[in-house]
C-alpha angles and dihedrals in degrees: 000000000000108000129211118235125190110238116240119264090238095053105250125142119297148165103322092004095054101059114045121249093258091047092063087040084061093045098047083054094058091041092195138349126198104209119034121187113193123200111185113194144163117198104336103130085151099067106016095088103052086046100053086047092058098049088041084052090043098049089040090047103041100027105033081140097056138084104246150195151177126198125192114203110194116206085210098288107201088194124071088282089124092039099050081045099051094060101024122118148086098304114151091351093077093110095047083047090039096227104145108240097226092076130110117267102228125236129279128217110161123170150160094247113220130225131050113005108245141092093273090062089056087049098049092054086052089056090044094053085041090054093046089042094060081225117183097203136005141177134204125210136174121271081221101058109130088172107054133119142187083257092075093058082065104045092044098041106029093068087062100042103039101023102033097237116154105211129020114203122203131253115189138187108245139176100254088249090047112107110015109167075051090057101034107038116005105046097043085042106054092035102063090040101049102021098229122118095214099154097207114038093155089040098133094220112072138158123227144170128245089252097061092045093064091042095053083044085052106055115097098227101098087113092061130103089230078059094051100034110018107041093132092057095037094060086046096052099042086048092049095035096043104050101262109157107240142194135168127230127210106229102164135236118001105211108199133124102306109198135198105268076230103063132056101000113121097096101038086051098048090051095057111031082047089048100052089043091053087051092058103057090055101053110036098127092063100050091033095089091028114122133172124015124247122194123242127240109278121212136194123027136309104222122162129261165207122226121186107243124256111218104217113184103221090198094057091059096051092042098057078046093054079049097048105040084063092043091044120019088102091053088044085060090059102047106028118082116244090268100036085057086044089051099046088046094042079058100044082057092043094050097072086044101042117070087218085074119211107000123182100192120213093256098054090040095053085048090051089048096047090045098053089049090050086055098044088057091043089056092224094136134033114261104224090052095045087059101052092043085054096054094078098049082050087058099048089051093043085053086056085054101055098043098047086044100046105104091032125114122229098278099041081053088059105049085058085065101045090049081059086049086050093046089048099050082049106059100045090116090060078060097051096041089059087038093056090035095047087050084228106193132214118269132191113238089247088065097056117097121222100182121205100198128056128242134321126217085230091048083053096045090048092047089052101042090051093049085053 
């Protein structure tokens, strides 16, 4: 069943030249496969085993009656990650984890991928042994979980497989302080453009069909920094802008390093947001006409919960705004629309009278949001420099967040989320108004910049020479 695939004009991997000779070796030897779980890693020999036995126990214990395999795709671990793969699974714990032994052990197919380094190559190998594989459904989960179970084989696989649903996005259970590019930026975000309430679009774990599969190995953007730095949000967006019909899964608690929104977040912020903006740009015909949000099936059980508390030092955040309102506030009035700079500066004023302190209010901080992805499509600003400038309005909204939200519980914190999706859903047509003002054009995703690295003093001179 080996399939021809015409190689990229730019030379990158792919078909035959994407996957190794020994790798479709492995695949011809299994023929199909009806279910596929991917689990790309880099590095990560303390987790990866108890990952690759749970999916092993889920897949044993919720498909006994289908075809299965798991493919590990290895992003060149110099630690024992391949090793640790290559012998990890139930074996003879299969009464403790109550998977009946007489099930079938699914497939391996393990394997270094081949093309750019980066989270999106791993998962394009996955796509491409899907594709060969003829797989129906398929999931992908982190090498690093340290909270993951055999149920969530079944609530990211079984709304493929029973209910014919194409992709499965995550919900997880998280402290109220816990994901907060998610809160503040992707979930509004995603949610006004495409319509669609799903709460983690840039979860890590999804579900897809076979079919999408082969529709995410088939586009040519594996070149692109959204490719290299944005896959999570790129499956969710082709899924949500192509007609895929698409649902969400609750799947509990996700234990992984949580960090201070304050520390450590340029590059993980610039990947997203850029990637969303980027996004954006590309697919602006299909949220263009989109109004209202609906929200999606949701599958599994709401329980309640106990999250471990994240510590956020409130201080800290206003304090990188304080430093980036002097860095930035000439590049902000550049970016920012009239009433988005009025508002920043009206609560910059406030903040010494109020004693709230420094609040960004959803509104202001939807506009602000809206306006810095209407500039990073004009091209008016370097991207590497609007990000950055956007990271310390995102603290001092994340700091508004924290202090309303101190004494609520979970779901009150929650609500406080939904009313920014709200706001944002609300004020597309603020969005729309600058879009069509500014004369924004279309842009290919390969001509959408995802820096990795933050600003330059030359990116910020020539912003602020062109806006003169």
């Amino acid at each position: 069943m080996k399939r021809e695939v015409s190689a990229t004009s730019d030379g990158e991997p792919s078909g035959d030249q994407l996957l190794a000779d020994d790798v479709l070796f492995q695949i011809e030897k299994i023929g199909e496969a009806d279910v596929l779980v991917g689990i790309p890693c880099f590095n990560n020999e303390n987790t990866i085993g108890s990952v690759i036995a749970a999916v092993e126990a889920g897949l044993r214990k919720h498909f006994a009656d289908h075809s299965a395999v798991i493919c590990i795709s290895d992003g060149g671990s110099t630690d024992r990650t391949l090793a640790v793969a290559q012998r990890a699974g139930v074996g003879d714990d299969h009464e403790q984890l109550l998977v009946p032994a007489a099930t079938p052990v699914p497939k391996r197919v393990t394997f270094a991928y081949r093309g750019l380094p980066g989270k999106g190559s791993a998962f394009r190998s996955i796509f491409e042994v899907a594709r060969r594989l003829s797989a129906g459904a398929c999931a992908v989960v982190d090498s690093d979980l340290r909270s993951i179970t055999p149920n969530w084989l079944d609530r990211l696989l079984s709304p493929v497989v029973h209910y014919d649903y194409e992709f499965v996005a995550p919900v997880y259970s998280r402290h109220k302080y816990d994901g907060t590019i998610t809160n503040c930026i992707a979930y509004p975000l995603t949610t006004a453009l495409y319509g669609t309430r799903l709460r983690q679009p840039i979860g890590g774990e999804f579900g897809f069909s076979g079919k999408l599969a082969g529709h995410y190995a088939e586009k040519n953007v594996w070149d692109t920094d959204v490719a290299r730095f944005g896959i999570d949000i790129w499956m969710t967006t082709v899924a949500l802008s192509e007609g895929f019909r698409v649902c969400q899964t609750i799947l509990g608690a996700k234990i992984h390093d949580v960090k201070d929104p304050g520390k450590d977040l340029g590059p993980m912020f610039r990947q997203v947001v850029g990637s969303l903006f980027a996004l954006s740009g590309k697919y602006r015909d299909r949220w263009w006409d989109v109004s209202g949000a609906a929200a999606p099936t949701t599958f599994g059980f709401q329980a309640a919960y106990s999250a471990e508390p994240i510590a956020v030092s409130v201080p800290r955040l206003i304090w990188k705004f304080v430093e980036g309102y002097v860095r930035h506030h000439e590049l902000w009035g550049l970016i920012l629309s009239e009433e988005s700079m009025t508002g920043v500066q009206r609560a910059v004023e406030e903040a010494s009278e109020s004693a709230h302190g420094l609040v960004l209010d959803a509104d202001l901080w939807i506009k602000i949001v809206y306006d810095s992805l209407i500039a990073y499509n004009t091209r008016q600003v370097d991207a590497g420099s609007l990000l950055d400038s956007l990271i310390p309005l995102y603290f001092a909204r994340t700091a508004t967040f924290v202090q309303q939200a101190a004494q609520d519980t979970p779901e009150e914190a929650e609500q406080r989320v939904e009313a920014a999706v709200d706001a944002a859903v609300q004020l597309k047509p603020y969005l729309k108004r600058r879009w069509r003002d500014e004369h924004v054009p279309d842009h290919r995703l390969d001509e959408q910049p995802v820096p990795e690295e933050g600003e330059t003093p030359e990116g910020v001179e020539r912003a602020l020479a062109s806006g003169a």
